[in-house]
C-alpha positions in Angstrom: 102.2 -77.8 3.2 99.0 -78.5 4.8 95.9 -77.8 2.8 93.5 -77.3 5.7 91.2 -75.0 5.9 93.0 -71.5 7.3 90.7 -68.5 8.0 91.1 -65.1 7.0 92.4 -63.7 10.1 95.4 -65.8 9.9 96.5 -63.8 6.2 95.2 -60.4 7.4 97.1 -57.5 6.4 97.3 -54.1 7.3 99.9 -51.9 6.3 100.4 -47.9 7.1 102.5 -45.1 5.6 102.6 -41.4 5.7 102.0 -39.9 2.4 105.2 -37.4 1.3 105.0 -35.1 -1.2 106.5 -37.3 -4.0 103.2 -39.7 -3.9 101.6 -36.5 -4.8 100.0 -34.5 -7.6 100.5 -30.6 -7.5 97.2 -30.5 -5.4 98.8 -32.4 -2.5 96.7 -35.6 -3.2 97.9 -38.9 -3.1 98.4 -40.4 -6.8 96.1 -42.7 -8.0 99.1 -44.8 -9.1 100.7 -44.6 -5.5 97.7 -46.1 -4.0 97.1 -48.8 -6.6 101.0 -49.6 -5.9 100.1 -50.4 -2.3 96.9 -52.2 -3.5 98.8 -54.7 -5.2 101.5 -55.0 -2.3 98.7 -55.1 0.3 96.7 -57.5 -1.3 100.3 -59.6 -2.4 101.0 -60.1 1.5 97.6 -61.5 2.0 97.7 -63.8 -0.7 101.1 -65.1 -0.2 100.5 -65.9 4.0 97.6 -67.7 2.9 99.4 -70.0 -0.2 102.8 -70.1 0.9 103.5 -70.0 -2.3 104.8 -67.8 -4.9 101.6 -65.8 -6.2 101.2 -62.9 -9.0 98.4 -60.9 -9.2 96.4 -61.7 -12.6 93.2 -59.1 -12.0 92.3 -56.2 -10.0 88.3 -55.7 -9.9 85.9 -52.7 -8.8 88.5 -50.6 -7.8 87.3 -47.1 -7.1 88.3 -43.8 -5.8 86.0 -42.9 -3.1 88.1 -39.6 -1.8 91.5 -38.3 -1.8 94.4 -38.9 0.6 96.0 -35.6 1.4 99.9 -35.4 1.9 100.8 -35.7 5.8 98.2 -37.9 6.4 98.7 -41.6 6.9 97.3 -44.2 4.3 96.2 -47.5 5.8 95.5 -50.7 4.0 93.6 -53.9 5.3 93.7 -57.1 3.2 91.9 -60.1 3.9 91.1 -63.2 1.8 87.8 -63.0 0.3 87.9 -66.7 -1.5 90.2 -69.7 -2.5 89.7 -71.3 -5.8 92.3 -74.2 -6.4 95.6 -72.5 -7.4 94.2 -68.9 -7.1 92.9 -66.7 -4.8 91.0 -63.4 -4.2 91.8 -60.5 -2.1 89.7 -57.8 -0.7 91.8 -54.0 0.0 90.2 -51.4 1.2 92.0 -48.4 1.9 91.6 -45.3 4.6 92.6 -42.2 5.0 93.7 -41.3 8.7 94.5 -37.5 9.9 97.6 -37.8 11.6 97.0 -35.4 14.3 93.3 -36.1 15.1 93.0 -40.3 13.8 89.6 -39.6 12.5 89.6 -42.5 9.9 88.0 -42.1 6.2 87.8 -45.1 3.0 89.0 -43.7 0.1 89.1 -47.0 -1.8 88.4 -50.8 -1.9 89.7 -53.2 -4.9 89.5 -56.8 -5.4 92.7 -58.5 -6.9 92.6 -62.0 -7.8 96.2 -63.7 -7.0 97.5 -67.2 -9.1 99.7 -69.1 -8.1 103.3 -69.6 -10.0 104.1 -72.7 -11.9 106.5 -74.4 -11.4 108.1 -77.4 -13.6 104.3 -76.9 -15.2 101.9 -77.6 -12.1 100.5 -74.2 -10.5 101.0 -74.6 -5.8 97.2 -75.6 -4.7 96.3 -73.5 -2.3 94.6 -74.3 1.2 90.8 -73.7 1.2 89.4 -70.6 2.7 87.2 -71.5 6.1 84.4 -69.7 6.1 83.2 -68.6 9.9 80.7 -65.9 9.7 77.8 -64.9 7.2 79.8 -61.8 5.9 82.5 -64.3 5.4 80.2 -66.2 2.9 78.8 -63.2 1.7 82.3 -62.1 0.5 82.7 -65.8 -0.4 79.6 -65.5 -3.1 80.6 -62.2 -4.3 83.9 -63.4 -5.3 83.2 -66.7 -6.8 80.7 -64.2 -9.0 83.4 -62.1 -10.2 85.4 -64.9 -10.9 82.8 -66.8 -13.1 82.8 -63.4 -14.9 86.6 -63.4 -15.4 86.5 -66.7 -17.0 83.7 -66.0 -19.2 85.5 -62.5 -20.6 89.0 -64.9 -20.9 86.9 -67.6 -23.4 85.4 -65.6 -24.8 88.7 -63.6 -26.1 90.2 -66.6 -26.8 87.2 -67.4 -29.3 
């Protein structure tokens, strides 16, 4: 596998599905759980076009509920690779609402999941480094590589 540079466009994910009924609470809003589910898958697709490699996700940051998604509309997720780190990766998801019979377009969420990759006979895949093309790009870059410093310091620190 090459490890060139590949920019976020090329792993871009969108996914759409109606919400039923079942992914519903008696109020006929979307779970919280349903949408998380479709986080992670979301956010899973990215990562894996990027690596091509077998990936799990090992965080989910600053996810937040921004408003509901009502049953009969259509949920629609975007992923996009945020930052590359050497065997891991983060993902950004954010999530809108869209009325099916008008297609006015609402977020309702956005979450940042942090992918690693799977090792195998004991040496994690490396992963291709992110190219970075605009200044939101490396805005998104900095951001992530912020949250990651943070994540390390929380794991040695618990393993203290």
């Amino acid at each position: 596998m090459s490890l060139s540079p590949k920019p976020a466009s090329e792993s871009f994910t969108e996914m759409v599905q109606v919400v039923l009924p079942n992914d519903a609470n008696p109020m006929g809003f979307m779970l919280g759980g349903a949408v998380m589910h479709l986080i992670d898958i979301a956010g899973a697709i990215a990562a894996f076009r990027h690596a091509h490699a077998l990936v799990v996700t090992a965080a989910v940051d600053g996810l937040e509920f921004l408003s509901p998604v009502k049953v009969g509309d259509f949920i629609v997720l975007k992923a996009r690779v945020t930052a590359v780190f050497t065997t891991s990766l983060e993902v950004e998801v954010k999530v809108y609402s869209e009325e099916a019979l008008t297609g006015r377009r609402q977020m309702t969420s956005r979450a940042y999941l942090t992918f690693v990759t799977l090792e195998r006979e004991g040496v994690r895949a490396t992963i291709p480094p992110l190219a970075i093309e605009t200044d939101e790009d490396r805005q998104l870059e900095a951001a992530a590589r912020t949250r990651r410093d943070a994540h390390l310091a929380r794991r040695s620190r618990s393993l203290i």
